[in-house]
C-alpha positions, 0 to 999 in steps of 0.5 A: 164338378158337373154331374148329370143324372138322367132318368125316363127311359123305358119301352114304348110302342111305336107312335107314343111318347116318353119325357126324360129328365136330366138332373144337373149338379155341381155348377151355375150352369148359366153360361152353358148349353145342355144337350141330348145325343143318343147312340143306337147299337153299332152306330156313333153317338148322334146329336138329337137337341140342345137348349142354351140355359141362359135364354133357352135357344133351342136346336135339333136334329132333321130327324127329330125336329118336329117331334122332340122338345127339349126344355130346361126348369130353372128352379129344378136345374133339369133339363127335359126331352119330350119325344112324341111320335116314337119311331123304331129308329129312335131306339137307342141310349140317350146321353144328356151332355153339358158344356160351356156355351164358347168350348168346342166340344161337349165335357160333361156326359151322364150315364144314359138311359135306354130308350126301345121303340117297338113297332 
């Protein structure tokens, strides 16, 4: 059973960084892609950015391109988000997610951790 473990959340001012961490158990997750979503109060869950574990493609979203780099430590099995450049508008809880690369839809969540972004 895949389990996702994220940390690094916190409070931030507006124009600073924070990395969060996602600790991934339970699998060979070679043949999975690794995501990041975030969902803001009264907002759906949106996609942020994602890594193929096996040869690290990467993909984002419009509003964090640029800004956001996620990455993946093999050794670890941890995958990252670097988030430069806060805005107010990233404030929101961040789930990392996990599914195998040719599945549909996302089948693995963590808990969550709550990113504020003050201005």
């Amino acid at each position: 059973q895949v389990q996702l473990v994220e940390s690094g959340g916190g409070l931030v001012q507006a124009g600073g960084s924070l990395r969060l961490s996602c600790a991934a158990s339970g699998r060979t997750f070679s043949s999975y892609r690794m995501g990041w979503f975030r969902q803001a109060p009264g907002k759906e869950r949106e996609f942020v950015a994602a890594i193929s574990w096996g040869d690290g493609s990467t993909y984002y979203a419009g509003s964090v391109k640029g800004r956001f780099t996620i990455s993946r430590d093999n050794a670890k099995l941890t995958v990252y988000l670097q988030m430069n450049s806060l805005k107010p508008e990233d404030t929101a809880v961040y789930y990392c997610a996990a599914r195998i690369l040719d599945a549909r839809k996302w089948t693995d969540w963590g808990q969550g951790t709550q990113v504020t972004v003050s201005s």
